[in-house]
FIKOLPA-27797 format. One line per 4 residues: their letters; for each residue x, y, z of C-alpha. Coordinates in pm, 1 decimal. Layout:
BEGIN
a = X:Y:Z; ...
This chain:
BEGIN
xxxx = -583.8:4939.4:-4110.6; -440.5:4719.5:-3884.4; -683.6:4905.4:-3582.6; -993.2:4914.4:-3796.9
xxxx = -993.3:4581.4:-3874.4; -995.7:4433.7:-3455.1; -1231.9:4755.0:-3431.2; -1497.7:4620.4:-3662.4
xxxx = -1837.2:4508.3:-3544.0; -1833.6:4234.0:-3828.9; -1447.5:4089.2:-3767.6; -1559.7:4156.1:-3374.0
xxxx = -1804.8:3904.7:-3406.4; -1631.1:3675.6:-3650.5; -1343.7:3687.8:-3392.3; -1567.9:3545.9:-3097.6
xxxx = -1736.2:3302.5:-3313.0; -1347.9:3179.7:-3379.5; -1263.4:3150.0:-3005.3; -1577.6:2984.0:-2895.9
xxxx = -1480.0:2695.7:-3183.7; -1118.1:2671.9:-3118.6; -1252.9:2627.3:-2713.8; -1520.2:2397.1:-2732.8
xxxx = -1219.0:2200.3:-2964.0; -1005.7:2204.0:-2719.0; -1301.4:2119.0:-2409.5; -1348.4:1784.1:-2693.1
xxxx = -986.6:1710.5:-2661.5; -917.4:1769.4:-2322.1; -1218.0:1495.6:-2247.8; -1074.1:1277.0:-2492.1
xxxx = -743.8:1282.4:-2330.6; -880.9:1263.4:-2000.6; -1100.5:967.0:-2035.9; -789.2:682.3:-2052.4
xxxx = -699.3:865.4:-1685.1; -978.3:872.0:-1502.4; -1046.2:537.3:-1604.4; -704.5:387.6:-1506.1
xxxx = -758.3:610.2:-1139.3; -1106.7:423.5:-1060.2; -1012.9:91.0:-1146.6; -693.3:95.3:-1039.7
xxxx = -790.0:-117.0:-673.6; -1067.0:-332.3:-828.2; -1069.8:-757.9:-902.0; -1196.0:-674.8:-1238.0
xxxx = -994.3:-904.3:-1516.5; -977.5:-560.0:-1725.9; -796.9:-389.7:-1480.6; -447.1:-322.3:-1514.2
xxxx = -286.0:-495.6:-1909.6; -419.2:-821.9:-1973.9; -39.3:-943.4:-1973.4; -11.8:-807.2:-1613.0
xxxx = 77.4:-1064.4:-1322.5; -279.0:-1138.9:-1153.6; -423.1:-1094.9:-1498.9; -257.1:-1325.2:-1691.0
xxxx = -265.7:-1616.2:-1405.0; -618.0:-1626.8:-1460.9; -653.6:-1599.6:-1776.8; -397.7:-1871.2:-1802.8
xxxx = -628.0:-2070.4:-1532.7; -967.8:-2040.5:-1707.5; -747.2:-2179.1:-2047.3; -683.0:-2454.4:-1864.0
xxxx = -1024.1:-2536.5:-1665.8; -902.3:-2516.0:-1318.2; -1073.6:-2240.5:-1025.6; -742.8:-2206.3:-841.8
xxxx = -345.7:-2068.9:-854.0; -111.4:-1980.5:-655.2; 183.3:-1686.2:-715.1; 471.8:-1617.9:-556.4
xxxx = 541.1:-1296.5:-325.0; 628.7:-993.8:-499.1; 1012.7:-932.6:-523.5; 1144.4:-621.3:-331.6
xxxx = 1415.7:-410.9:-295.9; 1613.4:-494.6:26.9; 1606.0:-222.6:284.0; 1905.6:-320.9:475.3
xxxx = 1679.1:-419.9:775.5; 1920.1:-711.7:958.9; 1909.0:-563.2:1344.2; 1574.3:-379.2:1569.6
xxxx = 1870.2:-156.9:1664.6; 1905.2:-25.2:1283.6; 1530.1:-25.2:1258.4; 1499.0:169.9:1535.5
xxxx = 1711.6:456.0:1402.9; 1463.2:531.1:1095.3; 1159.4:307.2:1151.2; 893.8:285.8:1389.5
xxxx = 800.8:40.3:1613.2; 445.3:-22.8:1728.3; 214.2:-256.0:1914.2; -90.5:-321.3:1780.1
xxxx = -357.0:-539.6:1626.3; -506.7:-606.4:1318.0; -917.8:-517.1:1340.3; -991.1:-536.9:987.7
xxxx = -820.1:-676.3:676.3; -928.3:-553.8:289.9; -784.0:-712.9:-9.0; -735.8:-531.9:-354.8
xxxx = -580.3:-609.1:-670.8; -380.7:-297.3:-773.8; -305.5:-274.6:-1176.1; -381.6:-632.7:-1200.9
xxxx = -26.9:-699.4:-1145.6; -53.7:-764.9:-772.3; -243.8:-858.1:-453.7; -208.4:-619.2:-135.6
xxxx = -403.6:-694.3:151.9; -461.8:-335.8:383.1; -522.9:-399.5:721.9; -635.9:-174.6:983.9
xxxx = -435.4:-177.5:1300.7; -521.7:-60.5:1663.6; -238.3:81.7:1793.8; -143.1:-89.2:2192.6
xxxx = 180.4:156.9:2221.4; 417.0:339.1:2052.8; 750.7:196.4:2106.5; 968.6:423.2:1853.7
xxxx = 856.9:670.9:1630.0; 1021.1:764.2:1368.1; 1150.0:1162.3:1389.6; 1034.0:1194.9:967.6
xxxx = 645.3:1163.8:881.6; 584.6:1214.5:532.6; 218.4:1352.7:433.2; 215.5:1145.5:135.9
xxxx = 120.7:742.5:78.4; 284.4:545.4:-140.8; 106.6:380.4:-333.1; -152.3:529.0:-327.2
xxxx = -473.6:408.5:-101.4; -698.4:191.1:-319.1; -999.9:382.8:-382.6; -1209.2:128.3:-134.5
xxxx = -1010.0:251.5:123.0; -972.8:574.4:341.2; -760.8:705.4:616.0; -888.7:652.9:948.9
xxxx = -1016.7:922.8:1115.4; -969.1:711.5:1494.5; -691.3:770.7:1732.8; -468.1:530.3:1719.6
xxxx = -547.6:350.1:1443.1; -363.5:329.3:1098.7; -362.7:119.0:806.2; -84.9:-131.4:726.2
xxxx = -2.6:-200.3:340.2; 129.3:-603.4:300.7; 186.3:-774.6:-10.2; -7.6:-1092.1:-83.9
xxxx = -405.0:-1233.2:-20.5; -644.5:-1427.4:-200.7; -919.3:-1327.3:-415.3; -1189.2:-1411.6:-664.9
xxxx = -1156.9:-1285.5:-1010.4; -1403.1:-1445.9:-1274.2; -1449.4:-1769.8:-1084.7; -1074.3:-1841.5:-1031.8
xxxx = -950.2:-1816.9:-645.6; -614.3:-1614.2:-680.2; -351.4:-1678.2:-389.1; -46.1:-1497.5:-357.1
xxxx = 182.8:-1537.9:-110.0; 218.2:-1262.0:139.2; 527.2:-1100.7:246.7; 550.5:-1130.4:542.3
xxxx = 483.1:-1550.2:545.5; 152.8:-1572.6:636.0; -182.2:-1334.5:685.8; -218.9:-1130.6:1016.2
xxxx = -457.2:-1251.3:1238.6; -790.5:-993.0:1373.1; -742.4:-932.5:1724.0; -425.0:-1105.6:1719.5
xxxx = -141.1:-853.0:1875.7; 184.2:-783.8:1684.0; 497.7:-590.8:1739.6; 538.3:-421.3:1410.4
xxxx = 876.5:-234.5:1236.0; 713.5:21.5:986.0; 782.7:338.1:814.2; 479.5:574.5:904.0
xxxx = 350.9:776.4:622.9; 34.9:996.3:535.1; 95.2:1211.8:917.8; 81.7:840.6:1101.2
xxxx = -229.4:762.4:937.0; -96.3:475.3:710.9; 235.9:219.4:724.8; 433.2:37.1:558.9
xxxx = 670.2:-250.9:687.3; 1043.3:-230.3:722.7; 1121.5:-554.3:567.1; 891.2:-916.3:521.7
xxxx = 1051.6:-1017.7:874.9; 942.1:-674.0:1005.6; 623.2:-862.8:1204.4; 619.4:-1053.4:1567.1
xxxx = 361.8:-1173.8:1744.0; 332.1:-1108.2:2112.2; 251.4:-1355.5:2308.8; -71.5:-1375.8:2573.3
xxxx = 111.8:-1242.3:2831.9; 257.7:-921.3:2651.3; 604.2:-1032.0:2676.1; 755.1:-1318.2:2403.2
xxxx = 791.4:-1254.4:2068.3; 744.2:-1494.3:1834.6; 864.8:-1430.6:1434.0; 602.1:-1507.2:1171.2
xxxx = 915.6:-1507.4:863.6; 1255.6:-1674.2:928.3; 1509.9:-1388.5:818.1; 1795.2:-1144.9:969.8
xxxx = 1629.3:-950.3:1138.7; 1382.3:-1257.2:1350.8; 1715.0:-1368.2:1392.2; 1822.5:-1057.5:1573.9
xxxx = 1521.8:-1093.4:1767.5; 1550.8:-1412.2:1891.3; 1943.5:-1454.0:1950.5; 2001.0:-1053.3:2115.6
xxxx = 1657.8:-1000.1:2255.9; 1593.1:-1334.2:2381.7; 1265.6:-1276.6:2176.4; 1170.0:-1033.8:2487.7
xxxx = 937.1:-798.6:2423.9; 1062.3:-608.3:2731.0; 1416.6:-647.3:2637.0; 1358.1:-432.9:2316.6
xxxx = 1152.6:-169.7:2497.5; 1468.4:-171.7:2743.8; 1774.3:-173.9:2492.8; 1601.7:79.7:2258.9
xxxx = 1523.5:352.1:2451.7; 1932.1:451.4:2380.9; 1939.9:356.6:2033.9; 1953.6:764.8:1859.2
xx = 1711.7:860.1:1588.0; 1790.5:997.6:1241.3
């Protein structure tokens, strides 16, 4: 019984008719479930006001703005995790240390919690690198952005920037102090990711700029490791490349 009744033409065809309903169910659900995802994955980088909960960070200081009739507000940098960056001779064990300057700078709002300005950096010289790249990028690139496919160049995640959502101007302070400047060159402590193609700094101090004649370093955030800088280094660009070269790598 049990083999004449899979054998028959009529359960044969009842059979198929089942499967094709149970898998165009399942193609409904499986669209259903995927719409929330895809959704979340496109506007994840965007100044929309719908982007991210409407109790999130950014989303909720302008909302809180257009309540009370003003075009403006400022927020205070993101707080971090410490990384233990105090000394360049630390850094330079698991960090990398680059020259290079900031060509282009594009600001997002990611999840509408916070602002992240990318900037794309052409590298002078490679001072350090670190001995670890990982393949990955963390977070992920904002979907305005891709990895450069230029030698020596890279892009450079910072916290903070300013932009326009729904007429208010949103400012947050960056991490590191202040913006970068274009064309403006920088000695900066990162952690390379995504094969070299894409950085993150070591700590908010983590940035000096060089001065005109390639030599004096001047720290854009008061913190250990400017400190460091300017009280062992002599804020001497030179003296870095010269005491480093020793330091091991892990």
């Amino acid at each position: 019984m049990f083999f004449l009744r899979w054998r028959h033409p009529a359960a044969i065809c009842l059979s198929f008719a089942v499967n094709q309903l149970i898998m165009r169910c399942a193609l409904v659900v499986s669209c259903i479930w995927a719409l929330p995802i895809t959704n979340a994955q496109s506007s994840s980088a965007t100044n929309s006001p719908n982007n991210g909960a409407v109790n999130a960070r950014v989303n909720a200081a302008v909302a809180d703005a257009k309540a009370r009739g003003i075009t403006s507000v400022s927020l205070p940098a993101m707080k971090k995790m410490p990384t233990g960056v105090t000394t360049l001779e630390k850094a330079a064990e698991r960090y990398s240390l680059l020259l290079a300057r900031p060509v282009v700078a594009n600001t997002i709002v990611r999840s509408g919690e916070s602002i992240e300005t990318w900037y794309l950096l052409q590298t002078v010289e490679a001072i350090r690198t670190q001995l670890f790249i990982p393949k990955s990028v963390d977070p992920p690139l904002p979907s305005s952005l891709d990895l450069p496919n230029i030698t020596n160049q890279l892009l450079l995640l910072t916290s903070g920037g300013q932009v326009k959502i729904n007429g208010v101007e949103v400012f947050e302070q960056f991490d590191q102090g202040k913006p970068l400047q274009i064309g403006t060159t920088y000695l900066f402590v990162v952690y390379l990711e995504a094969n070299g193609k894409a950085a993150v700094l070591a700590s908010p101090d983590s940035v000096f700029q060089v001065s005109s004649n390639l030599d004096t370093l001047e720290p854009i955030a008061p913190a250990p490791l400017a400190k460091d800088v300017v009280s062992y280094y002599q804020s001497s660009l030179m003296a870095v490349r010269n005491k480093l070269r020793s330091v091991p790598q892990r």
